[in-house]
Backbone atoms as SQL, in Angstrom:
CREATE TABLE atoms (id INTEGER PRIMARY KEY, chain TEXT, resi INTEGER, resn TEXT, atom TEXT, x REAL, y REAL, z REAL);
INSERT INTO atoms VALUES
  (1, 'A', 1, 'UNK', 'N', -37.206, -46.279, 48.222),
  (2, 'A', 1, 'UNK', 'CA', -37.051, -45.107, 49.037),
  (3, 'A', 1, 'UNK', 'C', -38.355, -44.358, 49.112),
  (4, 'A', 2, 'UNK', 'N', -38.517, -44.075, 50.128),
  (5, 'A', 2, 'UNK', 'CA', -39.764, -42.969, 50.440),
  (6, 'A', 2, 'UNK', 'C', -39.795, -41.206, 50.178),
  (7, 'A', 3, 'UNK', 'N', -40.646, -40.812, 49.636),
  (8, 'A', 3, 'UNK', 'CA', -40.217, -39.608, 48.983),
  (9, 'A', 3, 'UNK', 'C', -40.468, -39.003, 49.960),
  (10, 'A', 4, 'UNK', 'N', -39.598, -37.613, 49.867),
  (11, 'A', 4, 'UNK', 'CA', -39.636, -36.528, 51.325),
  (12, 'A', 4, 'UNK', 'C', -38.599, -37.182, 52.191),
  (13, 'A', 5, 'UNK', 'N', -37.996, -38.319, 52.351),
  (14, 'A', 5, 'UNK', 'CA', -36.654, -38.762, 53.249),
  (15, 'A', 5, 'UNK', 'C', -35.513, -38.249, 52.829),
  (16, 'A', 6, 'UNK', 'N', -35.196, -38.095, 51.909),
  (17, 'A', 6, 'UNK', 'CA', -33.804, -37.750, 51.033),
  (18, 'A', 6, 'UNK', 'C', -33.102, -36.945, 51.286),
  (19, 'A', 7, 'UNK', 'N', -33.793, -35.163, 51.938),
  (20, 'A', 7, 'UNK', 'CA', -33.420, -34.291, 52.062),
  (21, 'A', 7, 'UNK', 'C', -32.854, -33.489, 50.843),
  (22, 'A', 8, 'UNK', 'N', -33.732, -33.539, 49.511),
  (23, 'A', 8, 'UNK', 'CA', -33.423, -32.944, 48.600),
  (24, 'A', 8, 'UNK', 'C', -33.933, -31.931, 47.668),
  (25, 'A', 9, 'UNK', 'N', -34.827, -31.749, 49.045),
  (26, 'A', 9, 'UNK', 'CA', -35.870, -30.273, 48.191),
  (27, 'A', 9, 'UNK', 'C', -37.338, -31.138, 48.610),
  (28, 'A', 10, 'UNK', 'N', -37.208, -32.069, 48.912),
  (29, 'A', 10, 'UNK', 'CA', -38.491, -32.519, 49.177),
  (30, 'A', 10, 'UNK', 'C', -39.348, -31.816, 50.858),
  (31, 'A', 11, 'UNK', 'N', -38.911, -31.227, 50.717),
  (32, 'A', 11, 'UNK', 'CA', -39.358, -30.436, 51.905),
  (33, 'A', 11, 'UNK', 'C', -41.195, -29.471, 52.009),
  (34, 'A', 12, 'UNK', 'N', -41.181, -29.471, 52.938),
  (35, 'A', 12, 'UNK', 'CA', -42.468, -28.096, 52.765),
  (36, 'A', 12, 'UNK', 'C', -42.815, -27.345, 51.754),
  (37, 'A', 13, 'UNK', 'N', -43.345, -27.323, 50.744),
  (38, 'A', 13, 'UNK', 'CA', -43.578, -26.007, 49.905),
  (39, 'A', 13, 'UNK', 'C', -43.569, -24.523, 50.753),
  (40, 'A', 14, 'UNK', 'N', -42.653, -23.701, 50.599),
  (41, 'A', 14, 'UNK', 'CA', -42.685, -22.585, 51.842),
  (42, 'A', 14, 'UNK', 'C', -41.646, -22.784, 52.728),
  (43, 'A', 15, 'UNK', 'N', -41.721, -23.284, 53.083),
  (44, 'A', 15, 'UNK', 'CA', -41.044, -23.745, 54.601),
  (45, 'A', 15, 'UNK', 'C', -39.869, -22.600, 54.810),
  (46, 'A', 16, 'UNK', 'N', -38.967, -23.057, 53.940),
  (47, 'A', 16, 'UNK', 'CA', -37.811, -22.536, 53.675),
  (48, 'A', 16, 'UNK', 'C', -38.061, -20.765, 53.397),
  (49, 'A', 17, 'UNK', 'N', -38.070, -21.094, 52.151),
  (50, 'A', 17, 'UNK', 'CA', -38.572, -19.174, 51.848),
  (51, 'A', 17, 'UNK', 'C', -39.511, -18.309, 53.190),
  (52, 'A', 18, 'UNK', 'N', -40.388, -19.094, 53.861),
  (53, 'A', 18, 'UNK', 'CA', -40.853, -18.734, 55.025),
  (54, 'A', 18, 'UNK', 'C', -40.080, -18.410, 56.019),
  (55, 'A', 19, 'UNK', 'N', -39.091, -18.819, 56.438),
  (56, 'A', 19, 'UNK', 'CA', -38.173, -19.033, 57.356),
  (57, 'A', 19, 'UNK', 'C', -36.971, -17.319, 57.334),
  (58, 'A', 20, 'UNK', 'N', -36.964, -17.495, 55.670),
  (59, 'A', 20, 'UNK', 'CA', -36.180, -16.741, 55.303),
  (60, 'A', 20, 'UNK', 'C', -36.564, -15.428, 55.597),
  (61, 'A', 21, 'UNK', 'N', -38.199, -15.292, 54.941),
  (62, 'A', 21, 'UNK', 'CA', -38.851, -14.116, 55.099),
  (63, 'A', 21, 'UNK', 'C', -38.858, -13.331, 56.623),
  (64, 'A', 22, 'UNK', 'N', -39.041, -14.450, 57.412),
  (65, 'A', 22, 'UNK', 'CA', -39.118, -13.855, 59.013),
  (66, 'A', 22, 'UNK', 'C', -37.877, -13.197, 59.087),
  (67, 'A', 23, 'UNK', 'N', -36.955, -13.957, 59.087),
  (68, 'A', 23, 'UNK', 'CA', -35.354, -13.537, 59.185),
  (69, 'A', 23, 'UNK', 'C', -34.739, -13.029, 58.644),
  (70, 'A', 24, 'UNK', 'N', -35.126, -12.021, 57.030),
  (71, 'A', 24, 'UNK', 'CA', -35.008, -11.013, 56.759),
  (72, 'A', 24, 'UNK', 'C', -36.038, -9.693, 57.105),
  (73, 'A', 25, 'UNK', 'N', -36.957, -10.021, 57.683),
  (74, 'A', 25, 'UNK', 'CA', -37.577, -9.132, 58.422),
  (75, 'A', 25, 'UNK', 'C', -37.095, -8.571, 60.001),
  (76, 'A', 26, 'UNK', 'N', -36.549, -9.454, 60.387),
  (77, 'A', 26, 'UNK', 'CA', -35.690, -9.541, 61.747),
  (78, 'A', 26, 'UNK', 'C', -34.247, -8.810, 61.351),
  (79, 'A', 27, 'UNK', 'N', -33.557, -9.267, 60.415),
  (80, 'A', 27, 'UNK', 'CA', -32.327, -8.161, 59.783),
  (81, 'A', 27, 'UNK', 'C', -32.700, -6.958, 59.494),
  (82, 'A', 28, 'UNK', 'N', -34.354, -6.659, 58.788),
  (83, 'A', 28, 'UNK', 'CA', -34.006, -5.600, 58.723),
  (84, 'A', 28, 'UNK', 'C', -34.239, -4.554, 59.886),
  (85, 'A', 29, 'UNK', 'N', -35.576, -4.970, 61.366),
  (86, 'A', 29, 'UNK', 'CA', -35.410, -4.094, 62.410),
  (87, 'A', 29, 'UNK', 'C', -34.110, -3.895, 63.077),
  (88, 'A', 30, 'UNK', 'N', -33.347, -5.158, 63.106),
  (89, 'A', 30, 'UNK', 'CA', -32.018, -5.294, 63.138),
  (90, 'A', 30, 'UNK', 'C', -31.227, -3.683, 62.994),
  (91, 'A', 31, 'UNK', 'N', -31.377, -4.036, 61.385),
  (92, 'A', 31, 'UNK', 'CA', -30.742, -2.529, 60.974),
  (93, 'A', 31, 'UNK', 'C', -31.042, -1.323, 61.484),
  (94, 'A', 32, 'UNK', 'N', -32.148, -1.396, 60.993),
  (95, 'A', 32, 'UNK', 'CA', -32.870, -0.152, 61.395),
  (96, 'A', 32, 'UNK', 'C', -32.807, 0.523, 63.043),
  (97, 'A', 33, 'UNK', 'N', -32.840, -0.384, 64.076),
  (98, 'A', 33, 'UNK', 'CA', -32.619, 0.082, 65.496),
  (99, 'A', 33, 'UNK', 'C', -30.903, 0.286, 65.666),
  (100, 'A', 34, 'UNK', 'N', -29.795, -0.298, 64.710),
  (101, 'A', 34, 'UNK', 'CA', -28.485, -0.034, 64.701),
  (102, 'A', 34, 'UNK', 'C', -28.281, 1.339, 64.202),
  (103, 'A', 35, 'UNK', 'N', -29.158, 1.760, 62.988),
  (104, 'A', 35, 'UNK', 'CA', -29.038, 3.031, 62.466),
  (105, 'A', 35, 'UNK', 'C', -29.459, 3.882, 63.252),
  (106, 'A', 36, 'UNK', 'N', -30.767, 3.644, 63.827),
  (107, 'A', 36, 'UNK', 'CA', -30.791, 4.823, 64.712),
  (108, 'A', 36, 'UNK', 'C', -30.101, 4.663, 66.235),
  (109, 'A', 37, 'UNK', 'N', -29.576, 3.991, 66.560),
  (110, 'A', 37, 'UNK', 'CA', -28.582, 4.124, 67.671),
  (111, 'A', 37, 'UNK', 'C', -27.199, 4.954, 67.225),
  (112, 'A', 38, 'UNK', 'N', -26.751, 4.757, 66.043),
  (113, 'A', 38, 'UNK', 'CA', -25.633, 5.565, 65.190),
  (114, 'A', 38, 'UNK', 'C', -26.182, 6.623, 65.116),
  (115, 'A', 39, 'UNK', 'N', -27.006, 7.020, 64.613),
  (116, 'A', 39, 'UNK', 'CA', -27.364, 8.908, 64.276),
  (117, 'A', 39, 'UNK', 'C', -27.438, 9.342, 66.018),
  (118, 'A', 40, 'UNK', 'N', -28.538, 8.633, 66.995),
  (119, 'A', 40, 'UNK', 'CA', -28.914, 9.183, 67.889),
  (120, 'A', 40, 'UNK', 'C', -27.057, 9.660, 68.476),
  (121, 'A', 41, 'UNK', 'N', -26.281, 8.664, 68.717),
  (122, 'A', 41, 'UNK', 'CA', -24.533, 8.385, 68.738),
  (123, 'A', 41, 'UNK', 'C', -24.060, 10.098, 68.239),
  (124, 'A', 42, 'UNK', 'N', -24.113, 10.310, 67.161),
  (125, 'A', 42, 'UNK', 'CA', -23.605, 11.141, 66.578),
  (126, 'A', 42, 'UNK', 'C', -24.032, 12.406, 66.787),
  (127, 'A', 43, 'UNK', 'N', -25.496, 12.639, 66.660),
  (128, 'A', 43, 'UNK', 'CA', -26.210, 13.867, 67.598),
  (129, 'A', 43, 'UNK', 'C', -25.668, 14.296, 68.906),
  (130, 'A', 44, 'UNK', 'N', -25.190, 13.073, 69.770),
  (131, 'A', 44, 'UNK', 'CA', -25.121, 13.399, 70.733),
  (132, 'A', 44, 'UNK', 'C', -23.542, 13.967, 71.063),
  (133, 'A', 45, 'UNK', 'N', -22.881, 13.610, 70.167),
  (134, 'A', 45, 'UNK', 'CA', -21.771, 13.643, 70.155),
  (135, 'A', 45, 'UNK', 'C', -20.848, 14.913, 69.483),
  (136, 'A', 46, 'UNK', 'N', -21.612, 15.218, 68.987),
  (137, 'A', 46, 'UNK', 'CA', -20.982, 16.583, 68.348),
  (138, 'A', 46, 'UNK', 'C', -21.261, 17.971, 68.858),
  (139, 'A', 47, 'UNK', 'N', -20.830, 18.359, 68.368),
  (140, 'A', 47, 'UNK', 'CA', -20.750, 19.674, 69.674),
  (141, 'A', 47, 'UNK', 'C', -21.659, 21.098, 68.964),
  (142, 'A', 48, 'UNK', 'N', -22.403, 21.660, 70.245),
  (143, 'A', 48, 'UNK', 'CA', -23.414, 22.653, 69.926),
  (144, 'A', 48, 'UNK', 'C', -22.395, 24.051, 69.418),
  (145, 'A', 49, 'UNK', 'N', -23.214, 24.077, 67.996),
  (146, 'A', 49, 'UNK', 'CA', -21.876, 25.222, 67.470),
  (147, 'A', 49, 'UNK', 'C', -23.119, 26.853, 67.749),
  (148, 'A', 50, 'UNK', 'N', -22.139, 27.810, 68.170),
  (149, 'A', 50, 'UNK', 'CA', -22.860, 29.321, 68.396),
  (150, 'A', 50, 'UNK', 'C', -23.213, 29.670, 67.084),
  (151, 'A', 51, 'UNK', 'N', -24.417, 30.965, 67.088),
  (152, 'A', 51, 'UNK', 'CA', -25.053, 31.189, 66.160),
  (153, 'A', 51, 'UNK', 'C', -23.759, 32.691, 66.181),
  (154, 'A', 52, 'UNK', 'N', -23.076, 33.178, 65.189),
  (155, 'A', 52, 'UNK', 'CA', -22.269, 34.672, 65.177),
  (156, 'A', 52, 'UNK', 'C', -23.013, 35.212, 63.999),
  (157, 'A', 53, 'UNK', 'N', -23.007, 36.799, 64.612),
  (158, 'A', 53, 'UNK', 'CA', -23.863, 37.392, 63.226),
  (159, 'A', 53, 'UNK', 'C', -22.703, 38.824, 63.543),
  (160, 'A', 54, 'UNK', 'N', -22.560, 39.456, 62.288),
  (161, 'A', 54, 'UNK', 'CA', -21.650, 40.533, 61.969),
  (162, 'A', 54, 'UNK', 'C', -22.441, 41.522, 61.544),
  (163, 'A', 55, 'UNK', 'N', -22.678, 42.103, 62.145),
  (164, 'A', 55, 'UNK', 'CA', -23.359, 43.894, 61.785),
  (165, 'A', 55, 'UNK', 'C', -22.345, 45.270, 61.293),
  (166, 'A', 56, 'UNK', 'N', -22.715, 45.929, 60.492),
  (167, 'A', 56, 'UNK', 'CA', -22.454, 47.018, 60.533),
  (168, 'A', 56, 'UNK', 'C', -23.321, 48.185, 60.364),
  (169, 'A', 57, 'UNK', 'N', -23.023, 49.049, 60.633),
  (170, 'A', 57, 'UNK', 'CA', -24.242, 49.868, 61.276),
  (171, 'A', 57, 'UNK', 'C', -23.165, 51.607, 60.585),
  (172, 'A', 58, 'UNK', 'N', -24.185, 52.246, 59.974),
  (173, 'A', 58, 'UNK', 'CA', -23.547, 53.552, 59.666),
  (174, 'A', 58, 'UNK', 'C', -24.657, 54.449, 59.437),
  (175, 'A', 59, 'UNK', 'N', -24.385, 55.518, 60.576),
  (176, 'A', 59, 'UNK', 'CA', -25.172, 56.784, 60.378),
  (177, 'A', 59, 'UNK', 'C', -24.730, 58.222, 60.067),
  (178, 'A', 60, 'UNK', 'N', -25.375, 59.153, 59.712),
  (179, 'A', 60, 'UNK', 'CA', -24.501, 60.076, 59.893),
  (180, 'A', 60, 'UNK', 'C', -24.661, 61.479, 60.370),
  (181, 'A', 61, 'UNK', 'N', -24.121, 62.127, 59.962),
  (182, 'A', 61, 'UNK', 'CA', -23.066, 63.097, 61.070),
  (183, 'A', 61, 'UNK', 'C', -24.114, 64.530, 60.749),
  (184, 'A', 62, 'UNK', 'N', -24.168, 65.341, 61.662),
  (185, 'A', 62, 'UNK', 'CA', -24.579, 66.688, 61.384),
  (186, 'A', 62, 'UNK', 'C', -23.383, 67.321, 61.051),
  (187, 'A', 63, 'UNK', 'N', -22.551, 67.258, 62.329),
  (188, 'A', 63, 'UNK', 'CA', -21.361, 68.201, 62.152),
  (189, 'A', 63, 'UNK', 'C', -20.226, 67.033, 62.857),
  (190, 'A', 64, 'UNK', 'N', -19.210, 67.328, 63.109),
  (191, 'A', 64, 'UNK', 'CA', -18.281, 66.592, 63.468),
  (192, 'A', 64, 'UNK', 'C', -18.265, 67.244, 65.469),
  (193, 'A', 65, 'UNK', 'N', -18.618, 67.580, 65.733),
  (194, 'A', 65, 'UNK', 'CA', -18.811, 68.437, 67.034),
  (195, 'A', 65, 'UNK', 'C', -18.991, 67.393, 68.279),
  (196, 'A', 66, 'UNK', 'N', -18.012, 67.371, 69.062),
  (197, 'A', 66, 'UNK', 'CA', -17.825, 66.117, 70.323),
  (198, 'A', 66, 'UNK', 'C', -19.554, 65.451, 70.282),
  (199, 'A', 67, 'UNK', 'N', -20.610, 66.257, 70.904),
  (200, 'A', 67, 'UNK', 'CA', -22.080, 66.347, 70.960),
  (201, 'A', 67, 'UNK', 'C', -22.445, 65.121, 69.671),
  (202, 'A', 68, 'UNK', 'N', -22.616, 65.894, 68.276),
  (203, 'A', 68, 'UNK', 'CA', -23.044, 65.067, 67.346),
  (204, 'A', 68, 'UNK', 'C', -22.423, 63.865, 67.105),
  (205, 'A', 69, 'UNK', 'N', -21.055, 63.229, 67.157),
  (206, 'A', 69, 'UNK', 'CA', -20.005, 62.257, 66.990),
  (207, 'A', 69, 'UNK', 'C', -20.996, 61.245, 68.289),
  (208, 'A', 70, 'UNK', 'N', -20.694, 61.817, 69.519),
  (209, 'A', 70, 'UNK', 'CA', -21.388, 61.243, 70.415),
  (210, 'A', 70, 'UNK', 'C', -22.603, 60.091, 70.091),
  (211, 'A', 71, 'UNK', 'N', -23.993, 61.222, 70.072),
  (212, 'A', 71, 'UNK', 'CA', -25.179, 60.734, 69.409),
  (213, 'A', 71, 'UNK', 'C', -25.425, 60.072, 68.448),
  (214, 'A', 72, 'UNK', 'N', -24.515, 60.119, 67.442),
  (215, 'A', 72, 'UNK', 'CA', -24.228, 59.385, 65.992),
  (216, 'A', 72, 'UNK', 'C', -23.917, 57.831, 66.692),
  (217, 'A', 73, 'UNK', 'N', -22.886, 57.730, 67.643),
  (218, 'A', 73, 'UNK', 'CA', -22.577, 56.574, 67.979),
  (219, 'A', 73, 'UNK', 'C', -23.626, 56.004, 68.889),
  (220, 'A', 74, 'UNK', 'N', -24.379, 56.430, 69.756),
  (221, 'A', 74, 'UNK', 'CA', -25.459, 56.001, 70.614),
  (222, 'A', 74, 'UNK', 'C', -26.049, 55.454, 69.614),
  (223, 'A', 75, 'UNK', 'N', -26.817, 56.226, 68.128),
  (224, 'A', 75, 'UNK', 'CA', -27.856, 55.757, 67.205),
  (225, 'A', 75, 'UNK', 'C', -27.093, 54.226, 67.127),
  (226, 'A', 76, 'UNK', 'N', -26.011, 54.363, 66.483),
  (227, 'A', 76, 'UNK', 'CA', -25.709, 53.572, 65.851),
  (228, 'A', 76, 'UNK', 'C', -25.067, 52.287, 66.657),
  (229, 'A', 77, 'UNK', 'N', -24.928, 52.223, 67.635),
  (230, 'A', 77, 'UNK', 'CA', -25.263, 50.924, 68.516),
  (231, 'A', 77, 'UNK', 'C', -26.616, 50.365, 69.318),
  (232, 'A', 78, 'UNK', 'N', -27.589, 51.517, 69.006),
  (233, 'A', 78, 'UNK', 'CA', -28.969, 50.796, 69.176),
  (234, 'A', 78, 'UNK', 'C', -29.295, 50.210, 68.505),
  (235, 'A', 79, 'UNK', 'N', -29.022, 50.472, 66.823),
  (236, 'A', 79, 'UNK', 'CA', -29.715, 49.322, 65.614),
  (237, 'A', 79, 'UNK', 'C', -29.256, 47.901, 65.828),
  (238, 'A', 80, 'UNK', 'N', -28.207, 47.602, 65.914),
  (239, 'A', 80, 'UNK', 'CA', -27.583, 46.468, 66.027),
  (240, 'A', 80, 'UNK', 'C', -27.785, 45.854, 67.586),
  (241, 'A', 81, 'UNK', 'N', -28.203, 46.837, 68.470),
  (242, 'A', 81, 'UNK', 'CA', -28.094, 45.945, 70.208),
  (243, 'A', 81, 'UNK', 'C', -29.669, 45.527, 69.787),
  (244, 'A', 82, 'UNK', 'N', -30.571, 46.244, 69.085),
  (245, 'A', 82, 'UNK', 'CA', -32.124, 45.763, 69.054),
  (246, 'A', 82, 'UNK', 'C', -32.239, 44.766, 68.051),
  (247, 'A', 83, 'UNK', 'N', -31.578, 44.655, 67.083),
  (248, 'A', 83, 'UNK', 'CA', -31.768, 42.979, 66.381),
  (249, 'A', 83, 'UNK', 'C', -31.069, 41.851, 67.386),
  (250, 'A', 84, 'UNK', 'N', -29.682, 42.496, 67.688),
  (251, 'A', 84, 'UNK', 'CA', -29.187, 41.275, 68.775),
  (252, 'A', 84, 'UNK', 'C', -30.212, 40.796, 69.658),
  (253, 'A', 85, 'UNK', 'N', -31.012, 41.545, 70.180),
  (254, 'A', 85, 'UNK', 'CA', -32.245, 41.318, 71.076),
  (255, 'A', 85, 'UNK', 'C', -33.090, 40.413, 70.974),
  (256, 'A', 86, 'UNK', 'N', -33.342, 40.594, 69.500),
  (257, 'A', 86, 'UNK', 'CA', -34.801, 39.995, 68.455),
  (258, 'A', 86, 'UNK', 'C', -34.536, 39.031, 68.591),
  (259, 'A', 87, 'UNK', 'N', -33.214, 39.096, 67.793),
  (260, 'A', 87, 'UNK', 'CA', -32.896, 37.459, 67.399),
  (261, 'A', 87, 'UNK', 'C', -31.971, 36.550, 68.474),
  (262, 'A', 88, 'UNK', 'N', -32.372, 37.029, 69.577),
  (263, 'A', 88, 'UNK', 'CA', -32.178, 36.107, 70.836),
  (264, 'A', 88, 'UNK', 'C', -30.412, 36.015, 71.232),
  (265, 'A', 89, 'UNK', 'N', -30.128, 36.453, 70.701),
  (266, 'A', 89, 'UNK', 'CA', -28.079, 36.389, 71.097),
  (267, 'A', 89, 'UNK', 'C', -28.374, 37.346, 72.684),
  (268, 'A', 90, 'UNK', 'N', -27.006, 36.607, 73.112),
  (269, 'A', 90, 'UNK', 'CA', -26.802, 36.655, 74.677),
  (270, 'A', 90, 'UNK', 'C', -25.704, 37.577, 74.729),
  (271, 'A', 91, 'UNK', 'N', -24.842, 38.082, 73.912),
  (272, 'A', 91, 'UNK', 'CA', -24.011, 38.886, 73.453),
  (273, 'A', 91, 'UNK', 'C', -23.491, 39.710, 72.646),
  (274, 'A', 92, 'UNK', 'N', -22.829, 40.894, 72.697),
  (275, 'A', 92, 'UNK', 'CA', -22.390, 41.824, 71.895),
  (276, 'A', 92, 'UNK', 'C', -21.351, 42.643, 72.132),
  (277, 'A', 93, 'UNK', 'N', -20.809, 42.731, 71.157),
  (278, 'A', 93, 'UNK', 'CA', -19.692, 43.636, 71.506),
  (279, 'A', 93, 'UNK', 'C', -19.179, 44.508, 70.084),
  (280, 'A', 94, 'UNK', 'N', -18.755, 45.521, 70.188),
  (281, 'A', 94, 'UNK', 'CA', -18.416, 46.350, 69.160),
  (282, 'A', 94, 'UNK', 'C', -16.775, 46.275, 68.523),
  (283, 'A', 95, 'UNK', 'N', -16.968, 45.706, 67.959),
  (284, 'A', 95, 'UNK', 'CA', -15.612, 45.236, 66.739),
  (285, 'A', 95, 'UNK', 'C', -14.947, 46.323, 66.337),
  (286, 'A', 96, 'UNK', 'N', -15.334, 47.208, 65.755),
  (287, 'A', 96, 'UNK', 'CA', -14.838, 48.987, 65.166),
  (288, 'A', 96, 'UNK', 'C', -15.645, 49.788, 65.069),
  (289, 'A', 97, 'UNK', 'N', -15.083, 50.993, 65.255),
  (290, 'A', 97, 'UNK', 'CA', -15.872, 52.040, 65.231),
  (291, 'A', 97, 'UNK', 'C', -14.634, 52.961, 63.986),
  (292, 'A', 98, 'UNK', 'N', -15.157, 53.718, 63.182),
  (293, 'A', 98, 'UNK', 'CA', -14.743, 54.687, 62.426),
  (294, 'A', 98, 'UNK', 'C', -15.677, 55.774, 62.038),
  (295, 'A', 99, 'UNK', 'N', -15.312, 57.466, 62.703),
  (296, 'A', 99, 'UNK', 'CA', -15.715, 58.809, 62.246),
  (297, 'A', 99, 'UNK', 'C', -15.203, 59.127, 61.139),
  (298, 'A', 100, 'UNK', 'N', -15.895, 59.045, 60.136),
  (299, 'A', 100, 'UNK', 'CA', -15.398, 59.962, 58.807),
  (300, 'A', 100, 'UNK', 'C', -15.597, 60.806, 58.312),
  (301, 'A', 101, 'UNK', 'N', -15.333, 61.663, 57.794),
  (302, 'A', 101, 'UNK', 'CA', -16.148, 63.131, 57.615),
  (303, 'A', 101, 'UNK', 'C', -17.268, 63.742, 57.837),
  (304, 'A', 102, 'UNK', 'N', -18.398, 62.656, 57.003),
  (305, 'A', 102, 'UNK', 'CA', -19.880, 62.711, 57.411),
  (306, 'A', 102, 'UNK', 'C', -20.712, 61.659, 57.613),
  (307, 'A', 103, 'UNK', 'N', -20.238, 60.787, 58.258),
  (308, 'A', 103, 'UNK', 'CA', -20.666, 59.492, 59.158),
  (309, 'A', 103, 'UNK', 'C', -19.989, 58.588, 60.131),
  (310, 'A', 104, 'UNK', 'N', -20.593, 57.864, 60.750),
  (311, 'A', 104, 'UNK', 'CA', -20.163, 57.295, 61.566),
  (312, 'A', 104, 'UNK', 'C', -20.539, 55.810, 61.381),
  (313, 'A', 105, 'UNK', 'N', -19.088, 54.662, 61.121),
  (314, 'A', 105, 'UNK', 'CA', -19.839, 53.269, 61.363),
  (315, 'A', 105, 'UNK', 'C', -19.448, 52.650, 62.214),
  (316, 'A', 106, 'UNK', 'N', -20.180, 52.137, 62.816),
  (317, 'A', 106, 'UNK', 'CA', -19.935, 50.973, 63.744),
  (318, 'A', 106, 'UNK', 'C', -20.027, 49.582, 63.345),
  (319, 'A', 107, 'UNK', 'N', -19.141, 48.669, 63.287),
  (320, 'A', 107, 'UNK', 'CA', -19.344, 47.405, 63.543),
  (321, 'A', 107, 'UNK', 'C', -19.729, 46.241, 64.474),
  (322, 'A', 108, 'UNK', 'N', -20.203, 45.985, 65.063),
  (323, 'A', 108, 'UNK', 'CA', -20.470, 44.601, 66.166),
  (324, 'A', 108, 'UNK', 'C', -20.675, 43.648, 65.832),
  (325, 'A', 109, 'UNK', 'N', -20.491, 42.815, 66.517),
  (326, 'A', 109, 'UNK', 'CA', -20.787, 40.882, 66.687),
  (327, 'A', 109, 'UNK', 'C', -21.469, 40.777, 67.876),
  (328, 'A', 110, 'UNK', 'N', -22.371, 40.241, 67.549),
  (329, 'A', 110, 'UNK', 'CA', -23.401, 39.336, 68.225),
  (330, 'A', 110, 'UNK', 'C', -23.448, 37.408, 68.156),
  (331, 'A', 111, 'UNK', 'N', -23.331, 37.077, 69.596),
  (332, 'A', 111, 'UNK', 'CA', -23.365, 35.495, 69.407),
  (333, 'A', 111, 'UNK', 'C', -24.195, 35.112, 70.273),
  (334, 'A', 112, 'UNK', 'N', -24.300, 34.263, 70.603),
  (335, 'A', 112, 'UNK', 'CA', -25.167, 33.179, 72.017),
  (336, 'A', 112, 'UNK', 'C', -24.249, 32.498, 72.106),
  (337, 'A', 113, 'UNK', 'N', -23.142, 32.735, 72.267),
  (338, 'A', 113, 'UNK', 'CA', -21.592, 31.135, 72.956),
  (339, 'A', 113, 'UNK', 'C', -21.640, 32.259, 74.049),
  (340, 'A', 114, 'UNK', 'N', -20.938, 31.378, 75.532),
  (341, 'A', 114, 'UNK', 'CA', -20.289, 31.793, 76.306),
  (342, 'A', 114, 'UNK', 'C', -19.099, 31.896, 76.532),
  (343, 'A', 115, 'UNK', 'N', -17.899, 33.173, 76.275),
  (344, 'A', 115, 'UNK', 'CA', -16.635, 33.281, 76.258),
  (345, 'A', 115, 'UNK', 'C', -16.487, 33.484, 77.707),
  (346, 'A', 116, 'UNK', 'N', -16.833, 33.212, 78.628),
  (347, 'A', 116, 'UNK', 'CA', -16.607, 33.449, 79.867),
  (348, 'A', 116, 'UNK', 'C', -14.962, 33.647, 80.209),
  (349, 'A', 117, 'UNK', 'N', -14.024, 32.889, 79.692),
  (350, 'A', 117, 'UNK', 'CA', -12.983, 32.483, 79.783),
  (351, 'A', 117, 'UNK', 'C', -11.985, 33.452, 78.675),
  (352, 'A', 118, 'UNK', 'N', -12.042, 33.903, 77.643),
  (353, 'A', 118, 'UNK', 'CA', -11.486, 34.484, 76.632),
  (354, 'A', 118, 'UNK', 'C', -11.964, 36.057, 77.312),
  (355, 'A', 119, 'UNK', 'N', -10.265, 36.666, 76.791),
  (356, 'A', 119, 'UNK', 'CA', -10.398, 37.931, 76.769),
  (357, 'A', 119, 'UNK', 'C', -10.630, 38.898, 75.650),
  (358, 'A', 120, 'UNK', 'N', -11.291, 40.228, 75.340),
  (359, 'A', 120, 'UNK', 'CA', -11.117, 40.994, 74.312),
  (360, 'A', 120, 'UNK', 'C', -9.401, 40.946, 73.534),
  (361, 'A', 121, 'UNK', 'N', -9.423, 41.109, 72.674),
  (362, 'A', 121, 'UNK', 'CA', -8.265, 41.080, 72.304),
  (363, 'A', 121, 'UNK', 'C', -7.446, 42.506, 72.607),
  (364, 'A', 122, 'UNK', 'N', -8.459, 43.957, 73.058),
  (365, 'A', 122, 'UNK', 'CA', -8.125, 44.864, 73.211),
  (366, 'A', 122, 'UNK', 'C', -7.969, 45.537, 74.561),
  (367, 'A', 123, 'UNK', 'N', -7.653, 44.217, 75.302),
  (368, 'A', 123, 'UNK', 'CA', -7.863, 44.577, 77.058),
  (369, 'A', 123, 'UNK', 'C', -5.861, 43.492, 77.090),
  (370, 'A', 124, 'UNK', 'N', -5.144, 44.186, 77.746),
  (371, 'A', 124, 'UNK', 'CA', -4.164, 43.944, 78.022),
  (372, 'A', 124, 'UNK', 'C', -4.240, 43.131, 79.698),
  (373, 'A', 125, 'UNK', 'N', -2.961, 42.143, 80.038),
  (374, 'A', 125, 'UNK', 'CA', -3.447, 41.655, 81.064),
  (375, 'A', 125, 'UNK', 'C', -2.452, 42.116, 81.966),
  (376, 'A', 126, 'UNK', 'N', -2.539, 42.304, 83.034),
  (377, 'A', 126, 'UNK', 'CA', -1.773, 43.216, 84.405),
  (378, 'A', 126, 'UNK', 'C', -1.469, 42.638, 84.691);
């Protein structure tokens, strides 16, 4: 018998492991372009969530007098409409308001979603 006919390892030094090497190099761009087709998949797929920020805001009072109550509340929805500003939100709205003896707080929410469709919860429908 002639050596190297047999088919029993008599092969190429390399050959094989060579073969292999390409074709685990090929599995792994393989992978790698599957993985990022999955993340890119999933990015695309999930949904853009709004930024909500909750303020409260309290100033206070000279006197309780229609006038001062007034102005107290003007102050105190400028602090919160000028960060809403800053920090780029497309919306605001005032959550509560409470006069208490000698201050005034206001609460608001600020978001960037569009409720176009949703009503205040404090507006009744005709």
């Amino acid at each position: 018998m002639r050596r190297g006919t047999s088919g029993t390892g008599d092969a190429h030094p390399g050959g094989t492991s060579e073969k292999l090497s390409r074709s685990g190099g090929t599995v792994r761009a393989l992978a790698g372009l599957v993985a990022a087709l999955v993340i890119a998949t999933v990015v695309a797929v999930l949904p853009v969530s709004a930024r909500v920020v909750r303020m409260q805001t309290v100033v206070n009072l000279v006197d309780r007098s229609d006038p001062a109550v007034k102005q107290a509340l003007r102050e105190a929805f400028d602090t919160p409409l000028r960060g809403a500003v800053a920090m780029g939100f497309s919306r605001i709205r005032v959550d509560a308001i409470q006069v208490l003896q000698d201050t005034v707080v206001l609460a608001t929410v600020a978001t960037d979603e569009d409720d176009e469709d949703e009503a205040p919860d404090n507006v009744r429908n005709q």
